[in-house]
Structures are given as structure tokens and as C-alpha cells.
N, C-alpha and C positions, 0 to 999 in steps of 0.2 A: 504494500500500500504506500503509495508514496503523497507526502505530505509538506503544504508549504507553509511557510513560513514568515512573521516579520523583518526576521535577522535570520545571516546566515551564520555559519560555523567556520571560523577560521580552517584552512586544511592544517597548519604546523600545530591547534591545538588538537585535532583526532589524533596526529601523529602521537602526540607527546601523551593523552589519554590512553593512547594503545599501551605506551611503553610502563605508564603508571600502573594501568592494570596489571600488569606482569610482575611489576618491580614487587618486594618485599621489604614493609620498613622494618627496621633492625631493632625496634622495639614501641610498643604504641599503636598509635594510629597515623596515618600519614592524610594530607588533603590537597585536593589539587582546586582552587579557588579559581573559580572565572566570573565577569561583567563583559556589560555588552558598550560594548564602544558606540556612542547614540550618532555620530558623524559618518562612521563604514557601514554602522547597521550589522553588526561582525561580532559576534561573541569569540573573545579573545581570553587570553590566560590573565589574570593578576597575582597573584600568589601559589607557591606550592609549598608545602610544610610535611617532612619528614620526623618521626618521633615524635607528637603535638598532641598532646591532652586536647579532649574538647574544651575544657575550662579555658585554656591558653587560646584554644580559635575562637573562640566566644571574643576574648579579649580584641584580637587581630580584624573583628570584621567591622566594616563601617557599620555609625548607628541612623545613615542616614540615605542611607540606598542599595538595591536587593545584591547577591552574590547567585550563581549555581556554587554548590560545594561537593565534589565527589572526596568522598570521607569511603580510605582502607582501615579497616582494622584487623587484628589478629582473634580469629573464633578458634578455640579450641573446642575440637569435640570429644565426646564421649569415651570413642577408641582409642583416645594419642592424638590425632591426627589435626593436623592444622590448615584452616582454610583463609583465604583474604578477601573477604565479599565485597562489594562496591556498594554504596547507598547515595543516590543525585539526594541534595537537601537544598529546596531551593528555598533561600534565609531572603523575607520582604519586612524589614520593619517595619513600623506604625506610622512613624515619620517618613514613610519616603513616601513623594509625589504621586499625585496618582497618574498622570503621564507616563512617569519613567515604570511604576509600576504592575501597567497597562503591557507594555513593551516585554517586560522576562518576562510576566503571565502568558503572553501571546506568543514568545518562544519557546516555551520551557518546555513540551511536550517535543518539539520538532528536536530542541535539542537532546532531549532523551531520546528519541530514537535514534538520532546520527552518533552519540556516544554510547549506544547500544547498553544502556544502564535498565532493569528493569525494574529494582525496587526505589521507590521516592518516597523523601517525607517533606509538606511543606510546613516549614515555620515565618509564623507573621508579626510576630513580636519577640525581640530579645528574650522574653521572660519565657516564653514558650523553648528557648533553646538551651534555657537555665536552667529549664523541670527536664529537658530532652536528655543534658549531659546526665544527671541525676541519674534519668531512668535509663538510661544507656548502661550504666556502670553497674545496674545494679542485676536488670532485668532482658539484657539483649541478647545473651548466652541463651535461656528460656527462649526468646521467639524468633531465635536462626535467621535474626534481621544481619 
């Protein structure tokens, strides 16, 4: 099914998406941050974070307009076995416009499917992402997120 779009996808961010999926962080969680550039109409890279507590990316994101956040972590399962799942978290604060926040609502599926992510969570207020890290650390092992 092919599907269009407000904004496109950088090609060097799929690139570099491809390569995060694979990579392994060396302890934590690791995040690859993207915004959309409002002049190319281009969702491009901002941030990448290897080893990063949520509480620490909490700190790192603007409180004033939306991110995608593909967020690795390390799931240990039952057997030993260890997996590195992908989660898109697309973070709209309260404060951000509602133009600009118009714009990632009206990407943000197109660009899950061109970064082939299938689980999402959206968060709309900072505070929502505060109970998120919480319930992450306590209860994420539980729902194989």
C-alpha cells in the first residue's frame, strides 16, 4: 500500500535507521531523535544517544516542539536470550503550535512505514513521558513492548 505524505524522509536518515536497528548499545537504551525540517518539508536526524536512560532523554528533548524518537532497548527474556526491539515515540508537547503540530501528526504514520517501525507510543505532554519512563522500568519486560 503505498502512502503519501506531508514530509518526506531524508534517504541518509533510512540509511542510518537501518544501521541503528542492527547496532547494539553497550549498555541501556540507545535513541535515534528526528524533527522535521519545516523549509525541505524533510524529516531529518537531530540527535542520536547511545547508553541514555529515559530520564536523561526526557531531559535532552525540546519543551517546545514534537520529536519522532526511535528508542532501542535491551529485553531480556525468559530463556537467557536477549533481544533489541525498536519503539517510534512520537513526543508533541502541550506547548507546541498547533501548525507545527499539524505537520508530525500528518507525517508520522508515513514515516513509520518508510522506517518500517511497527510498535508506537504517542506522548503529548512531558508529564505523560515522566509516568512513561516510570512504567517502562518497571513494567515493559511484562508487555514484550
Amino acid at each position: 500500500m503505498t502512502s503519501t505524505s506531508t514530509c518526506e524522509v531524508d534517504s541518509q536518515v533510512l540509511e542510518k535507521l537501518r544501521k541503528f536497528r542492527f547496532s547494539k548499545s553497550s549498555k541501556g537504551s540507545a535513541a535515534f531523535v528526528l524533527k522535521i525540517d519545516r523549509e525541505k518539508l524533510l524529516v531529518v536526524e537531530d540527535e542520536q544517544y547511545d547508553n541514555i536512560s529515559l530520564e536523561e532523554l526526557v531531559e535532552e528533548l525540546p519543551e517546545t516542539s514534537p520529536r519522532y524518537i526511535v528508542l532501542s532497548y535491551e529485553l531480556l527474556h525468559n530463556d537467557g536470550r536477549k533481544s533489541y526491539p525498536l519503539i517510534l515515540i512520537y513526543y508533541s508537547p502541550v506547548t507546541t503550535n498547533p501548525e507545527t503540530n499539524m505537520l508530525y501528526a500528518s507525517a508520522k504514520i508515513y514515516f513509520q512505514q518508510k522506517a518500517d517501525l511497527n510498535k508506537v507510543i504517542n506522548l503529548n505532554i512531558i508529564m505523560n513521558f515522566d509516568s512513561f519512563c516510570k512504567f517502562k522500568s518497571t513494567n515493559i519486560i511484562l508487555l514484550g513492548i
